[in-house]
N, C-alpha and C positions, 0 to 999 in steps of 0.2 A: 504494500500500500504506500500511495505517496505521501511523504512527510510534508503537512503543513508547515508553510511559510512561516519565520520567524513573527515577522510584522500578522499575521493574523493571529498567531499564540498569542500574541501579546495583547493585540485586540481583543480577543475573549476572555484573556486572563480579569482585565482592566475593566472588562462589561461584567464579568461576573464578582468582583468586587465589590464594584460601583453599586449594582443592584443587590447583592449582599445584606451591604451596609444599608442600603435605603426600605428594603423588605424589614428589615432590625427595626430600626427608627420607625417604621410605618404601622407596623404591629404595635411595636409599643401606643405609636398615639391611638391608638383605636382602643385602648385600655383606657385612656385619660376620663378620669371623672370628669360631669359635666362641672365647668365652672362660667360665670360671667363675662365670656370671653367677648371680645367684637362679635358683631354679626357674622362677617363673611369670614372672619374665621372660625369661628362654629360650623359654616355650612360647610369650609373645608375639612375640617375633622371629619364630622357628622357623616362626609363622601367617603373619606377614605374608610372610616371605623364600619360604617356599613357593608363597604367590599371584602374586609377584613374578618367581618364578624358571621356574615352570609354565606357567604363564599370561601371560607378557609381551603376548604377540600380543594378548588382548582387553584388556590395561590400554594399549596404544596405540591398540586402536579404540575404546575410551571418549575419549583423549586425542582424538582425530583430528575425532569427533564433537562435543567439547568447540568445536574451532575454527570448526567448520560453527556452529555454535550461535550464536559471539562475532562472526562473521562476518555470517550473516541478520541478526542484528539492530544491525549495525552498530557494536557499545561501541566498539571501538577511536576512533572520531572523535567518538561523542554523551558519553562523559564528560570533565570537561578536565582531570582528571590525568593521564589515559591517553595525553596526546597529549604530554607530554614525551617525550623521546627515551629517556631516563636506563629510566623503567618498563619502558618500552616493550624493551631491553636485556635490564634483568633479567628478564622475561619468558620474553625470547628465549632467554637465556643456560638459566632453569628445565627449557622445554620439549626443547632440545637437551641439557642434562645429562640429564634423566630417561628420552627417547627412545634418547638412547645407552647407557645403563645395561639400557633393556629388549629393546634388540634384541643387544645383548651377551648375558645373560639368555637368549635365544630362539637364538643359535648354541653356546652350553654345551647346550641341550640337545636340540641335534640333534649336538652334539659327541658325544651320546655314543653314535651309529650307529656312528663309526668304533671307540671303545673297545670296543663291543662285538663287532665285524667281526673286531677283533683279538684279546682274550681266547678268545673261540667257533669260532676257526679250526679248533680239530680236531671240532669238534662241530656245522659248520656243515649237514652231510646229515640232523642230527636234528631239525631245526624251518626254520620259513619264513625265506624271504631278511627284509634290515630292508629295510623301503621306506623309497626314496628320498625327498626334498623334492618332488621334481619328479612322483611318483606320487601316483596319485587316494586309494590307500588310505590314505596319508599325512594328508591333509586330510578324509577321510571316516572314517575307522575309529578314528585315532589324535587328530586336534584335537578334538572334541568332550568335552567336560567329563568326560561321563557318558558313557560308550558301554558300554550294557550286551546280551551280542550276543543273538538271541531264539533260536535254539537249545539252551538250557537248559530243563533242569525243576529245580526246588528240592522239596529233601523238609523240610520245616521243624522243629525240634524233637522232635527225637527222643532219648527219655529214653537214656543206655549207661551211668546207674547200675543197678547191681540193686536189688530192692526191700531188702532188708536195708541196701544203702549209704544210699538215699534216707532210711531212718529215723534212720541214724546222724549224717546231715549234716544234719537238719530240714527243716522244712517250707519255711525262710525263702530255704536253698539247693538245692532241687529246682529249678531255673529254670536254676542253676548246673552240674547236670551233662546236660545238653543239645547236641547236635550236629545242624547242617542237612547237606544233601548235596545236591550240586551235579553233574547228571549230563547230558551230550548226551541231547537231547530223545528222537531216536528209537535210542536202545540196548537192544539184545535183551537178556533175562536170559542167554542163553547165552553172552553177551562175557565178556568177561575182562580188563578195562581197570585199569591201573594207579593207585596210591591215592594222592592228597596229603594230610597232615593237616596243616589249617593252624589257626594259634593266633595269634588278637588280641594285640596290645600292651596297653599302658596303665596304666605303669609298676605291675603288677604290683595296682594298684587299684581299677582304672575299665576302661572300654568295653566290647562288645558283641559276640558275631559277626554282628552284625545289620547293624553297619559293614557299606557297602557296598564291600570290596576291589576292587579291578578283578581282583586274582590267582586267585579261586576261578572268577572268569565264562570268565577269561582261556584257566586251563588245561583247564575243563569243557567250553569249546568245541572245544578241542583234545585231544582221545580222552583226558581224564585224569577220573576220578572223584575230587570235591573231597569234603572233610569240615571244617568250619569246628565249630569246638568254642567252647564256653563253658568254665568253669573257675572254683572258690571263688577270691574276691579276697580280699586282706589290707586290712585290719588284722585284721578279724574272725575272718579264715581266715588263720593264718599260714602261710609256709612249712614244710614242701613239700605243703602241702595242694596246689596247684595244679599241682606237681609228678605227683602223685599221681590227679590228676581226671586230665593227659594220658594218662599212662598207663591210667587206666580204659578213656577214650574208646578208645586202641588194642587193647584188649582186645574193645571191643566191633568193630571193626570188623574184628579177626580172624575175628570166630566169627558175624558177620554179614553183610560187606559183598559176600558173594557173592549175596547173591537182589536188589542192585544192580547185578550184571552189571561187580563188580570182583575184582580179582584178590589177595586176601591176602597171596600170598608176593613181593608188590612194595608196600612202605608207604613214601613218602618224608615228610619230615616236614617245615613251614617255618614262621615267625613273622615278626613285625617286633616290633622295640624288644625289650619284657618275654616277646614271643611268640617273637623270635629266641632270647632268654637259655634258655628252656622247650626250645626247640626244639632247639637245641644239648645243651641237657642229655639229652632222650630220646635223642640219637645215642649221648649217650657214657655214658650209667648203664642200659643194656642191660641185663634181668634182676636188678635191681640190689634183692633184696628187703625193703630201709629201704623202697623206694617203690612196694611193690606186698602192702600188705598184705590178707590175704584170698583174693589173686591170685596167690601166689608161682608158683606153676606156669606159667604164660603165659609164652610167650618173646616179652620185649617188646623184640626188636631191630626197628629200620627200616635202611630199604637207600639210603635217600640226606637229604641235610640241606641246607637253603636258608634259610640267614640273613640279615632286611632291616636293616639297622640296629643290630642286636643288640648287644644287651652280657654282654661275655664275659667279665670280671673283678668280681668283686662285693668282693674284697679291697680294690681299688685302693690294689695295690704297685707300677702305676708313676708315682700320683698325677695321673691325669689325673681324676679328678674332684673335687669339693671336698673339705677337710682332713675335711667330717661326715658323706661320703656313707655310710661303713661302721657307723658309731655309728646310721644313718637305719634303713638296710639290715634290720638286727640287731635296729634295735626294732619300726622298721613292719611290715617285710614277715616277717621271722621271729617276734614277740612277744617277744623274748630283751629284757633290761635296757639293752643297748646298750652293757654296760661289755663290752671286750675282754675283761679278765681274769676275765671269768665263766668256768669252767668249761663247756666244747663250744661259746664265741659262735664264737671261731676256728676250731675246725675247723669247725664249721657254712656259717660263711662260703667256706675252701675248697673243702669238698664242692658248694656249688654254683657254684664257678667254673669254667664249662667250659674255661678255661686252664690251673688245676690239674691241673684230669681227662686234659688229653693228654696235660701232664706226668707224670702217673703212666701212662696207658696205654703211654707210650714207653718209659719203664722198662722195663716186663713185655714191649715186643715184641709190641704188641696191633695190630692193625688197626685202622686206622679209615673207617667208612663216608666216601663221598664227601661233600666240603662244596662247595659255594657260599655264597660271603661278599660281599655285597654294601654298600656303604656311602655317605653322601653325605658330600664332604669338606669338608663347611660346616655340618654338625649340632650343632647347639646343645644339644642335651639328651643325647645321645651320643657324644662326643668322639671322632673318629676314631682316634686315638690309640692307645686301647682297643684296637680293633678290630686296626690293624696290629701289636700286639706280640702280640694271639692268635694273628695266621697265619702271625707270626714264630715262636714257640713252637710253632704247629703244625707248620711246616716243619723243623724242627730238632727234631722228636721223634719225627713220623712219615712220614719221608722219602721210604716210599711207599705212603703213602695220599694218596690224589686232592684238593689242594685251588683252589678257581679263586677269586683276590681279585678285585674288580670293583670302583672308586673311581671315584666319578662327581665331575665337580668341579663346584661352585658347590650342589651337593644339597642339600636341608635334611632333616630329621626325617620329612616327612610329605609328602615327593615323591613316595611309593606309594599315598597314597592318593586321588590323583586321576588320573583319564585323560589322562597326556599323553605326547609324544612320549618323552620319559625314561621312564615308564613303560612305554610299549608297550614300546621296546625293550630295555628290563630284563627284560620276561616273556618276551619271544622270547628273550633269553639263559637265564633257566630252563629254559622250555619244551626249548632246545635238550641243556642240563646233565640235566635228569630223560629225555628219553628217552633219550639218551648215555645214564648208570647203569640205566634200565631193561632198556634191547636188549643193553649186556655183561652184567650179571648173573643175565641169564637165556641167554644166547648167541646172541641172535636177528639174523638179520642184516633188515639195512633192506628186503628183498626176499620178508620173510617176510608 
């Protein structure tokens, strides 16, 4: 065989170093507890801890391929730094620190089959078993990146403003109030399958429903009619415009989503991040006519709530997020001055804390639809924090209404939106939560 050129030894010597050392350091941040960091540095972690945490399995078969590479072509003996002991250590020391970091990484998140096994215990007859490590559907259904299932049909873009609203919001936001629908391939019109409405993140300013969720394929494969919504974003569109487009979209899909062989009087409602914040809010500002203007008539109650990551205090009064998030809040996403002492910034900002809103719903002896609350306990842009003093104030306000916490450990911000073991069995935990609230609230038993 012909002996590789010096200058390319040395090139690969030099690439596998380099990336070495950066798989090292890259792991490691993907362990970094959440702290107060800048924004866009959060959302860098947050990218990287998510590839890391997700996906361990193909960052050690890149590694592993890495050694097959250094190995055929011999570097270890054709370069003479390499043949010191000392390198040859650190090396070693790199590859086993970063390999134990990601197979660590790869049993957090099949840790969290048993978390789930045990939160879903009373709801385990309402959805599939979690497979096992050792099962084929484990490594065929669930490892794959993308696993989109082909049982679906997609209805694309479907206007559920009226023409009067479209005139009102411009031309620039008709793209804005648009809705796809996500239904089992072969569904009769005469079904009657129950409704998810689901709402994008993206802190309330950015992304698409176009995003491809694994959640909307997930539960359309599973007898659920999905409806993935657009929505005006801020700055341009302040709050509660966006508020306000959800509530359209449920409007429309009251008084239409039957010639889709769904069923109206079951809407549950779900988001991540800015979409969980939306989402929580439709549960709890029910009929609520600040946000249904035009429409006040519509009863815009939903019958269950599924929140990914969500954020539930936009006050932050218990400071877990930075000392300017509310001043941000108030100017970005609402268009208000951003001074507190403005007149309605405040109550503004309570009105849309869904922590406030249980606090007043308990008051009154309100009910509250069922929640699922899901979260990752390493979220950088989201501070768990948050999340656990909402379903501490939930539980202590509405002591019986139905809430199930779900804390994943090691999670980051955007562990839902890729195909992996964590997420499969997050959706099997939904899946199992929404027909649980479907078959009670309609009284149906599992034999119907």
């Amino acid at each position: 065989m012909k002996e590789a050129s010096p200058l390319l030894t040395y090139s690969v010597w030099t690439s596998y170093a380099l990336i070495n050392f950066l798989l090292a350091f890259l792991a490691d941040l993907a362990q970094w507890p959440p702290r107060t960091w800048n924004f866009w540095f959060s959302c860098i972690i947050s990218t990287i801890g998510t590839i890391f945490t997700e996906f361990p399995l193909y960052v050690i078969l890149f590694k592993v391929w890495m050694w097959f590479a250094i190995a055929i072509m011999d570097v270890w003996f054709a370069v003479p730094i390499i043949k010191s002991s000392l390198i040859r250590m650190i090396m070693f020391i790199l590859d086993i620190f970063t390999m134990s970091i990601l197979l660590y990484n790869f049993y957090n998140n099949y840790k969290t089959r048993q978390i789930i096994l045990t939160q879903t215990l009373k709801f385990k007859h309402y959805g599939p078993e979690l497979p096992r490590i050792t099962s084929s559907k484990f490594w065929l259904n669930i490892m794959p990146p993308l696993h989109i299932p082909l049982n679906i049909k997609v209805f694309r873009d479907i206007t559920y403003g009226t023409q009067q609203e479209l005139r009102q919001v411009g031309k620039e936001n008709e793209s804005c109030l648009k809705l796809d629908i996500y239904v089992p391939k072969y569904i009769q019109k005469i079904d009657s399958l129950p409704i998810m409405l689901f709402i994008h993140g993206g802190n309330w300013m950015s992304m698409d429903k176009l995003i491809p969720f694994p959640q909307p394929w997930y539960l359309s494969s599973n007898n659920w009619i999905v409806c993935s919504i657009n929505y005006r974003l801020a700055p341009k569109n302040p709050y509660p415009a966006c508020l306000i487009d959800c509530k359209r979209a449920l409007r429309w899909i009251k008084e239409n989503i039957v010639s889709y062989g769904g069923n109206p009087s079951f809407i549950a409602v779900s988001g991540d991040s800015a979409g969980g914040h939306l989402a929580a809010l439709m549960a709890l500002t029910a009929n609520d006519k600040r946000y249904q203007p035009g429409f006040e008539y519509i009863d815009t109650k939903v019958q269950a709530c599924v929140g990914i990551n969500g954020i539930y205090d936009v006050t932050n009064k218990h400071n877990v997020f930075v000392p300017s998030f509310i001043e941000w809040f108030a100017l970005k996403i609402c268009g208000k001055s951003g001074d507190m002492n403005e007149k309605g910034v405040w109550e503004m900002l309570e009105d849309a804390s869904p922590e406030v809103l249980v606090k007043r719903k308990g008051n009154l002896n309100e009910e509250i639809v069922p929640f699922l609350i899901i979260h990752g306990d390493n979220d950088q842009l989201v501070n768990i924090k948050s999340c656990r003093e909402f379903v501490k104030t939930f539980r202590i306000n509405a002591p019986n209404s139905k809430l199930i916490f779900i804390e994943f450990p090691g999670a980051h911000h955007g562990y839902h939106f890729v195909s992996s073991p964590r997420t499969h069995y997050s959706m099997i935990a939904m899946l199992r939560f929404l027909n649980w609230a479907y078959h009670t609230s309609n009284n149906i038993t599992l034999n119907d």
